[in-house]
The first five atom37 places (N, CA, C, CB, O) and aatype in JSON, in Angstrom:
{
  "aatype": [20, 20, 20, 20, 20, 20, 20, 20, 20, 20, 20, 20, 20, 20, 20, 20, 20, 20, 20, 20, 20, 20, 20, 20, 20, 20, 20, 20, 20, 20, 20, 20, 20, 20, 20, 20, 20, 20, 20, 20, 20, 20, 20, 20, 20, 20, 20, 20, 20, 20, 20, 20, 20, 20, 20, 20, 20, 20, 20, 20, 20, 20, 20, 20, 20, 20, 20, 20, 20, 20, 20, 20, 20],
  "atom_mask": [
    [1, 1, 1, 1, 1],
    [1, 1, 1, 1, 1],
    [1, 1, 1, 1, 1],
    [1, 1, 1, 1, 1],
    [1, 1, 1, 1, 1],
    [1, 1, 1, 1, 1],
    [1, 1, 1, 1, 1],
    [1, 1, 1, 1, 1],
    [1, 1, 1, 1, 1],
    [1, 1, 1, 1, 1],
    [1, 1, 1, 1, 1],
    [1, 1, 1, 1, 1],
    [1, 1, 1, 1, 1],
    [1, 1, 1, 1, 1],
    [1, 1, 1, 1, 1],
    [1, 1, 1, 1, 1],
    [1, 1, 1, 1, 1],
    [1, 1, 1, 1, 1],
    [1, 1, 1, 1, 1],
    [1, 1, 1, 1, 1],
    [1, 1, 1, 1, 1],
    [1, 1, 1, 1, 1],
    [1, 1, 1, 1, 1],
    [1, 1, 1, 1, 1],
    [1, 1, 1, 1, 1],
    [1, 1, 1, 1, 1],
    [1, 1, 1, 1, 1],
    [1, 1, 1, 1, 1],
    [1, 1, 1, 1, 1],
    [1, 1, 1, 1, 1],
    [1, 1, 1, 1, 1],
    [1, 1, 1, 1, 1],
    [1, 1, 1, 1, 1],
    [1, 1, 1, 1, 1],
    [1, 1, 1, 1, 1],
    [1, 1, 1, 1, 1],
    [1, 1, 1, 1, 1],
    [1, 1, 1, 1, 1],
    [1, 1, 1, 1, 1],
    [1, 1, 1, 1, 1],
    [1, 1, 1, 1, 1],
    [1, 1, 1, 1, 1],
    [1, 1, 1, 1, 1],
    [1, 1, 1, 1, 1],
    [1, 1, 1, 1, 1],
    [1, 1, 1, 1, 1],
    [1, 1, 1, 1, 1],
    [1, 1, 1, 1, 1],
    [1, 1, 1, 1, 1],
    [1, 1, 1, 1, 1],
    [1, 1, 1, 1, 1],
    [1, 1, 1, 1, 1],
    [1, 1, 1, 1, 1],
    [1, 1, 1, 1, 1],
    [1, 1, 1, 1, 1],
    [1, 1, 1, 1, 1],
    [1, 1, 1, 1, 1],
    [1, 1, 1, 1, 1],
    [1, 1, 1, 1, 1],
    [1, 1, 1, 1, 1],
    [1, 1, 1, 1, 1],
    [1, 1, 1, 1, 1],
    [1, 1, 1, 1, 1],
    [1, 1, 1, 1, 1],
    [1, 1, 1, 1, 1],
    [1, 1, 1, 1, 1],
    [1, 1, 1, 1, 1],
    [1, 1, 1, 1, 1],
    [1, 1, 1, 1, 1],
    [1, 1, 1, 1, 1],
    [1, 1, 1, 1, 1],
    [1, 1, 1, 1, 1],
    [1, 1, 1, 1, 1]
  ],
  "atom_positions": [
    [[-71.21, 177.33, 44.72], [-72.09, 178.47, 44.59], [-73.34, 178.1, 43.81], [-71.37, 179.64, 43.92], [-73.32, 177.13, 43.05]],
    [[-74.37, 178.79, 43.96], [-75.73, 178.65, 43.12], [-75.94, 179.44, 42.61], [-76.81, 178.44, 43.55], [-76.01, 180.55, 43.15]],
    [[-76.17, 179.2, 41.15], [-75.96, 179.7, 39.77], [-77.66, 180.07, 39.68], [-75.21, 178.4, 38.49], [-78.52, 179.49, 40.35]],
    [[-77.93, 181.3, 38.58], [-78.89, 181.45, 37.81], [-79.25, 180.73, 37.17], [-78.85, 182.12, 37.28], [-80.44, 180.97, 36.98]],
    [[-78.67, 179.17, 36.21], [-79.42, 178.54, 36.1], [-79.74, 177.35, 36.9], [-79.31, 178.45, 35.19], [-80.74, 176.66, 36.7]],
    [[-79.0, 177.17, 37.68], [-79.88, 176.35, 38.49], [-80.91, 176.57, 39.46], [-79.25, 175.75, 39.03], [-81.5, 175.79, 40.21]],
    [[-80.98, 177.91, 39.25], [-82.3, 178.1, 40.1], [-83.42, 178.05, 38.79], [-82.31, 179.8, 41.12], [-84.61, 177.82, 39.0]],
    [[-82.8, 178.32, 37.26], [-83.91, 178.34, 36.21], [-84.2, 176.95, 36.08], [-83.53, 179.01, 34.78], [-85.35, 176.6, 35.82]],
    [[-83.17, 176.0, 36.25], [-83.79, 174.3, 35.7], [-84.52, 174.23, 36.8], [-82.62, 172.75, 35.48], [-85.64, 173.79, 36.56]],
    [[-84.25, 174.6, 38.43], [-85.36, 174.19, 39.11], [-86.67, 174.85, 38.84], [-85.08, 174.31, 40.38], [-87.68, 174.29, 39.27]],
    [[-86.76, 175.86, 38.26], [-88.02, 176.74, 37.78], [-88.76, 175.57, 36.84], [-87.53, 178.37, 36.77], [-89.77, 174.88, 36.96]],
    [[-87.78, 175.7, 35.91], [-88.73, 174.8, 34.49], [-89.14, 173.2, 35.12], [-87.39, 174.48, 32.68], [-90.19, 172.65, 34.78]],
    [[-88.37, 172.69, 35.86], [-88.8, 171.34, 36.21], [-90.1, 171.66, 37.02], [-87.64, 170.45, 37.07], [-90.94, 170.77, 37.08]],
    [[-90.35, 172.86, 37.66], [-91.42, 172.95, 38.4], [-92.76, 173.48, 38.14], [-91.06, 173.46, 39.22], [-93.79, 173.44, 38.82]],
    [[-92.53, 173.96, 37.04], [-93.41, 174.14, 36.24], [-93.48, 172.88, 35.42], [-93.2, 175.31, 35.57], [-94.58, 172.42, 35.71]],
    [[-93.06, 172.27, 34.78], [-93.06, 170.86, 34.2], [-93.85, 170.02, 34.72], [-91.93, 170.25, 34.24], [-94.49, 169.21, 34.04]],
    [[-93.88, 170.09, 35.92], [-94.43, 168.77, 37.31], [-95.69, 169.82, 37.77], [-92.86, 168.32, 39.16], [-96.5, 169.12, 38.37]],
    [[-96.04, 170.84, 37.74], [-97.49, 171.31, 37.44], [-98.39, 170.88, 36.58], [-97.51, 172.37, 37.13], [-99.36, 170.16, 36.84]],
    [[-98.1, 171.32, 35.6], [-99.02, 170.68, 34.24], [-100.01, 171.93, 33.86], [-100.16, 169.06, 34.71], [-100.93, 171.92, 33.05]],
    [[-99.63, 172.8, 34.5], [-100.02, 174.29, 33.91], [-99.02, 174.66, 32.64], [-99.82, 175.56, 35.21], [-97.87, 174.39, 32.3]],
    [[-99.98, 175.33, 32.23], [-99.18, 176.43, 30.91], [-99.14, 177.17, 31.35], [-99.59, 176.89, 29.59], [-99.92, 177.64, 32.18]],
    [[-97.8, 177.72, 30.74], [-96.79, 179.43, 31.01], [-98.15, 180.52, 31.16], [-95.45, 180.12, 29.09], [-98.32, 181.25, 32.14]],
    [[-98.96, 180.47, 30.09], [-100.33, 181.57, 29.99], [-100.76, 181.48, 31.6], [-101.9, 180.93, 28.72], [-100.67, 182.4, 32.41]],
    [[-101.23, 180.19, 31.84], [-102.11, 180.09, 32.9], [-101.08, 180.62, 34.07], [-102.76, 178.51, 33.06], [-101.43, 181.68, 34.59]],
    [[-99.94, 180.04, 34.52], [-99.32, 180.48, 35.46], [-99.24, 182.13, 35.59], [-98.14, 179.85, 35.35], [-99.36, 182.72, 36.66]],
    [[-98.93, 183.04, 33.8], [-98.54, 184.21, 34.09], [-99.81, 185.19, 34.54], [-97.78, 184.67, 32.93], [-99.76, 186.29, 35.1]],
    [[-100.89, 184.48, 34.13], [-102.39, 184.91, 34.29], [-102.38, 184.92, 35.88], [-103.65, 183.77, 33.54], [-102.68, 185.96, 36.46]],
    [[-102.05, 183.81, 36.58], [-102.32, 183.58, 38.29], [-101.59, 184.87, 38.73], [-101.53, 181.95, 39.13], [-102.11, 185.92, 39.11]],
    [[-100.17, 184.56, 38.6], [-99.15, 185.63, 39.11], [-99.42, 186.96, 38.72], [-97.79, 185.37, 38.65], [-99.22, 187.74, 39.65]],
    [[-99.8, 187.49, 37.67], [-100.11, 188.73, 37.05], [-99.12, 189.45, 36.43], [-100.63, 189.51, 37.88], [-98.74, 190.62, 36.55]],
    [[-98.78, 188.52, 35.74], [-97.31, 189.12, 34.82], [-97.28, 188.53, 33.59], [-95.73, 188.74, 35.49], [-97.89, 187.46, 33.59]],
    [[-96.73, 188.86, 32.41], [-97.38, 188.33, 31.19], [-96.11, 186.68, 30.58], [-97.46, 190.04, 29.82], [-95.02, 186.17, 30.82]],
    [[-97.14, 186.56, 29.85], [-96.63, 185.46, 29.48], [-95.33, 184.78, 28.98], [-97.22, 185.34, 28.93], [-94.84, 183.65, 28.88]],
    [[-94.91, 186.63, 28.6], [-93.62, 186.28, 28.04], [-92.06, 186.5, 28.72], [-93.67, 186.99, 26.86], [-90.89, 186.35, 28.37]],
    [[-93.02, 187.08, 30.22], [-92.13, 187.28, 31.47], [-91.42, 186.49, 31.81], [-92.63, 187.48, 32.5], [-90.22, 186.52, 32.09]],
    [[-92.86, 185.01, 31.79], [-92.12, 183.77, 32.05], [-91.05, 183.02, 31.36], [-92.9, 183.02, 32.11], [-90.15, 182.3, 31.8]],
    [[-91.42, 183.41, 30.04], [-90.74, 182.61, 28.98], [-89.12, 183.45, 29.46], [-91.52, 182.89, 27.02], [-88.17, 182.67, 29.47]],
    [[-88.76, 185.03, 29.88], [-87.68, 185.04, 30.23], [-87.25, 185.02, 31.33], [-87.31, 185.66, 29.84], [-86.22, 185.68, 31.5]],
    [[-87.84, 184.29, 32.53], [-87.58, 183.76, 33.7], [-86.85, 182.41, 33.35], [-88.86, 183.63, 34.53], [-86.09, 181.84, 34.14]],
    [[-87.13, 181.99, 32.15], [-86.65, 180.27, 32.16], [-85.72, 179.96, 30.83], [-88.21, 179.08, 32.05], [-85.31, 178.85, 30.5]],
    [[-85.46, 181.38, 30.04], [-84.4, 181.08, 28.97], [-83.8, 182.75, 28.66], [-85.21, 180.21, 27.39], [-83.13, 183.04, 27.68]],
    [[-84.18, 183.64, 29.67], [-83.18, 184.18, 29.85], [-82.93, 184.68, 31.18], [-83.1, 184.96, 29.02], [-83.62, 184.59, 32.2]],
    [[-81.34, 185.44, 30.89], [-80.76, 185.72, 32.46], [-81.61, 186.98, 33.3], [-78.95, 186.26, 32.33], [-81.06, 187.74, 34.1]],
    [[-82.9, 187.01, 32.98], [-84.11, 187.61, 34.12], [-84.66, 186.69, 34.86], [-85.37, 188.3, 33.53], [-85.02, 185.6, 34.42]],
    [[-84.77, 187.17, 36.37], [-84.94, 186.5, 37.58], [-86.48, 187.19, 37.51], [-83.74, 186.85, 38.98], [-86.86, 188.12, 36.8]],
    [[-86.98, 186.66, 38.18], [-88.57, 187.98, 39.12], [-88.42, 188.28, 39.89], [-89.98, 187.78, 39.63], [-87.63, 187.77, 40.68]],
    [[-89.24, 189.47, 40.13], [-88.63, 190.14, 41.83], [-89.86, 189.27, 42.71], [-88.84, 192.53, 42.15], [-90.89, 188.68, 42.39]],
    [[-89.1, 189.57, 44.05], [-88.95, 189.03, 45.64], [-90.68, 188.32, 45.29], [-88.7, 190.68, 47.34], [-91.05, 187.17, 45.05]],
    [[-91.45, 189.69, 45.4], [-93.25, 189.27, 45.26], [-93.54, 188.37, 43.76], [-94.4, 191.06, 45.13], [-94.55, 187.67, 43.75]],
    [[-92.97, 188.4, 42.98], [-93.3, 187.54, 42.11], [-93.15, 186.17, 42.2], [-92.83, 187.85, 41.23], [-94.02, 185.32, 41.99]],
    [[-91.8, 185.97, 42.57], [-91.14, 185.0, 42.79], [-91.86, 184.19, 43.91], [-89.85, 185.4, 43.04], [-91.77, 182.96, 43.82]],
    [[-92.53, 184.68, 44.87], [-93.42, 184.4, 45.95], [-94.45, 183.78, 45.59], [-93.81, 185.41, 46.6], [-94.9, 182.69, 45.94]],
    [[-94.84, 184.62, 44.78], [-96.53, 183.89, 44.31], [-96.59, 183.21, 42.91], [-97.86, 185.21, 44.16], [-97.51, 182.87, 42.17]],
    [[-94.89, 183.14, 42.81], [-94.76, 181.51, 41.55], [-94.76, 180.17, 42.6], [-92.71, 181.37, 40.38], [-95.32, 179.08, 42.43]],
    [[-93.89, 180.68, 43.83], [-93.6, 179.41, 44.42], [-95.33, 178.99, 45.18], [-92.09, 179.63, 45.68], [-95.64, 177.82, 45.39]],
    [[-96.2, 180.07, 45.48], [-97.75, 179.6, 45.61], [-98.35, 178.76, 44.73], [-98.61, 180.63, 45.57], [-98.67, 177.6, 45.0]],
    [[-98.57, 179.44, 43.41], [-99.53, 178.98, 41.9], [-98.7, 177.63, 41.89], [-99.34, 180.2, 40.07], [-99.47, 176.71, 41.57]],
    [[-97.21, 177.1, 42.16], [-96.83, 176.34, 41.98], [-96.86, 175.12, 42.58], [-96.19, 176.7, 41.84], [-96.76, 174.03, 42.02]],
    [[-96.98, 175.28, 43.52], [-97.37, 174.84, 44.65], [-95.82, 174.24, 45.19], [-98.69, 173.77, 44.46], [-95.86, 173.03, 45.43]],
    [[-94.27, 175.0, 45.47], [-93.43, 174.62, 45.67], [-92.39, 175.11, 46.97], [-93.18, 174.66, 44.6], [-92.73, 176.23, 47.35]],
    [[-91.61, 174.74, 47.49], [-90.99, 175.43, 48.44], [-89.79, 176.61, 47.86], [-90.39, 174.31, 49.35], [-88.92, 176.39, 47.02]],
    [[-90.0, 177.6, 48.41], [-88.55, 178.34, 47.63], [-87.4, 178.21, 47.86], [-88.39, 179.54, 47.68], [-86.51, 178.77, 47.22]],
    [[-87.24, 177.45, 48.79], [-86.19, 176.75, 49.38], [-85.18, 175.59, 48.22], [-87.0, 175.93, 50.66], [-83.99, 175.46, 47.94]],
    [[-86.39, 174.97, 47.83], [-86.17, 173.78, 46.62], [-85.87, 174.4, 45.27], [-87.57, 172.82, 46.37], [-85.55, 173.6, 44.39]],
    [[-85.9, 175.54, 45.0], [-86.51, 176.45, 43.76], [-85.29, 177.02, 43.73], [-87.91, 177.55, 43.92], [-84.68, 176.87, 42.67]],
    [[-84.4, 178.05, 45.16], [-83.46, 178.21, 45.34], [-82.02, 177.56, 45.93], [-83.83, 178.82, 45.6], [-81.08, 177.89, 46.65]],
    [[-82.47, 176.48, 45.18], [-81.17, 175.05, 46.2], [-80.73, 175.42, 47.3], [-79.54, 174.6, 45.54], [-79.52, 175.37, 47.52]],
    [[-81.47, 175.8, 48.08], [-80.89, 176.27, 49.45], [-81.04, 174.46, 50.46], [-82.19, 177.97, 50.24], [-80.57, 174.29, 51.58]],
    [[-81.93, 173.21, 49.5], [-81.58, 172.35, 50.44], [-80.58, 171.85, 49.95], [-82.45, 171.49, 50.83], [-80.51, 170.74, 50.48]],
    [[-79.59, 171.98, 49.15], [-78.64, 171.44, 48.67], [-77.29, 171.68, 49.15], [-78.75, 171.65, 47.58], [-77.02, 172.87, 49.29]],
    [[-76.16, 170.65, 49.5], [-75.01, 171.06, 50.38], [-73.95, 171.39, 48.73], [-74.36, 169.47, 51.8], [-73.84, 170.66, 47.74]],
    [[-73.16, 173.11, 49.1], [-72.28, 173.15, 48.37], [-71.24, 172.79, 48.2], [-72.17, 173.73, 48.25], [-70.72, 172.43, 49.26]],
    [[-70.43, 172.66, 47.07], [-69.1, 171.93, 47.29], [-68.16, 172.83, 46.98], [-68.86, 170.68, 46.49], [-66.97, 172.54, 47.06]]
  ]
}
């Protein structure tokens, strides 16, 4: 199964491999800064449209974001 945090370590690694700051990202998306900070250390997700236009600003697949390329065991 795929866990909440592994969809958060794929968050933070992807933001990591941007080289944007949390500000700048929450500024793009339009949600505040500290939204992000509990997208990635706590158990809050973003909804559907947010989550959309992280995987844009990010420049990532949501596919990769949501281990959906990953085979479960």
């Amino acid at each position: 199964m795929i866990t909440i945090n592994q969809i958060r370590e794929k968050l933070i690694e992807a933001i990591e491999q941007s080289g944007m700051k949390k500000s700048e990202i929450a500024r793009k998306i339009d949600v505040s800064h500290q939204a992000i900070g509990q997208y990635l250390h706590q158990n809050r997700m973003p909804a559907l449209d947010t989550f959309a236009n992280l995987c844009v600003v990010l420049d990532i697949d949501p596919a990769d974001i949501l281990c959906t390329n990953e085979k479960l065991s």
